[in-house]
N, C-alpha and C positions, 0 to 999 in steps of 0.2 A: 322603623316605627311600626307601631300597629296598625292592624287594618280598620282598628274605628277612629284614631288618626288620620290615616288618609284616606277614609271615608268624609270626615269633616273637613278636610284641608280640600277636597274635590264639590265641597257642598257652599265651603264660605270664602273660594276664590272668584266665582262667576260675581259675587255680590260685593264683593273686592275692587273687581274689576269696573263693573256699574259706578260702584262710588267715586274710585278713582277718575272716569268717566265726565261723571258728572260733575264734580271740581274745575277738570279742566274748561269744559263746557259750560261754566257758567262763574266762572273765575272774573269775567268784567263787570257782573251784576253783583257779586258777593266774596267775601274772602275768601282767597282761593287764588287758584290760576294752571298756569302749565306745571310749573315746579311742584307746586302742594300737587296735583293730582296724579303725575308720575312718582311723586316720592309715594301716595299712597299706593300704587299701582305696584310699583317696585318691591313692595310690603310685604303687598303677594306673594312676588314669585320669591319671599326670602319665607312665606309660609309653606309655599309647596316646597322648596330645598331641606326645609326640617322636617316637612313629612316624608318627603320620599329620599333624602338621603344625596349626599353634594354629590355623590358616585352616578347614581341614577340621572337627575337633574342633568348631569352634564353632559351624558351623550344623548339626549336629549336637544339641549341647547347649548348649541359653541359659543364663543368668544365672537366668531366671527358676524355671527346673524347678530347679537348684542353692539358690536359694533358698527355694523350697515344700520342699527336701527336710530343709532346717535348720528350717522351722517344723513340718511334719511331726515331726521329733524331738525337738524342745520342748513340743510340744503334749503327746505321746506322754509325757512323762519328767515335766511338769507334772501331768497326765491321773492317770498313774499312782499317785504323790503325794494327788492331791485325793481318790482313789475311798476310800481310808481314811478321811475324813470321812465317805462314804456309810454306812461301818459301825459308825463312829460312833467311831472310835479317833483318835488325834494323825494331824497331818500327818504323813506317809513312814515310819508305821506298816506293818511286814514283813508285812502282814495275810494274806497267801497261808503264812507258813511254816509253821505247823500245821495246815492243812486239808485236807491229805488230797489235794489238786487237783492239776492241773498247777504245780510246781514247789513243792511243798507237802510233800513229804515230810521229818518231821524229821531233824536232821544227828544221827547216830549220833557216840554218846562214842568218843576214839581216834582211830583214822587213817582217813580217809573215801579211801571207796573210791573217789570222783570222780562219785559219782552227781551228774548236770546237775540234778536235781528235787528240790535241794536250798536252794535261795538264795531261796526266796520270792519277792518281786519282784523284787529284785535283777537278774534278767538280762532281766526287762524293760526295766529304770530301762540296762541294758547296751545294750540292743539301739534305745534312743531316743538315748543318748549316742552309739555307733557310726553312725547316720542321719545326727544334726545334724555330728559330724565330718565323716563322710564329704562331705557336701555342701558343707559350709564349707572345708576344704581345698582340695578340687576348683575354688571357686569363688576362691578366694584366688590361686592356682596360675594359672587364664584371666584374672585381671585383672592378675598380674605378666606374662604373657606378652603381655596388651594393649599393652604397652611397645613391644613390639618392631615388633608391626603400624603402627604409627602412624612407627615410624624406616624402615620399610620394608625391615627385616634377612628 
């Protein structure tokens, strides 16, 4: 592509990325979540692949770091799950929503004002689901364009 192509694809991935971000992160207060914010995220890096070319992109980034990035987010989203047994409550027990901690403040009766330190785990359990998206998308996305390497397009 050209260079004022990936001049733009270098200017509206950071703001991509944010958005994507911010989906995840605020996914238990509004629609949205892990999934919508890695799939916007994932978006991305299928903008940067047509700017800079599935050739380029790829030795850049393997299979393999896109992979670690999905188990990364299962581990994390399992992780998160099992530590409620530590406390000795059911599996995927909200065990953060009453404690006072990070993301532990209780949800007030009414209309919530959007406080983020409201959802317990929940945007943990968000921000492991937007990971393994993100990663899996991405990774999904260099193996459709693997197609085309191999026709020589």
């Amino acid at each position: 592509m050209s260079r004022i192509v990936r001049t733009a694809a270098d200017i509206i991935y950071p703001f991509i990325l944010i958005f994507g971000l911010y989906v995840v992160a605020h996914g238990h207060l509004t629609p949205g979540g892990g999934f919508q914010g890695g799939a916007v995220i994932a978006t991305g890096g299928a903008l940067v692949i047509v700017a800079y070319s599935y050739v380029e992109v790829r030795e850049w980034l393997s299979g393999k770091v896109l992979m670690g990035q999905e188990v990364i987010g299962l581990v994390g989203f399992i992780g998160v799950a099992l530590l409620a047994l530590a406390f000795g409550q059911v599996f995927f027990f909200n065990y953060l929503n009453a404690s006072g901690s990070l993301f532990g403040i209780p949800v007030p009766y009414g209309i919530n004002a959007g406080e983020l330190n409201t959802g317990g785990f929940v945007p943990l359990m968000n921000f492991s689901v937007g990971c393994e998206v993100w990663g899996g998308l991405t990774l999904v996305i260099l193996y459709m364009l693997s197609g085309l390497e191999k026709e020589g397009c």
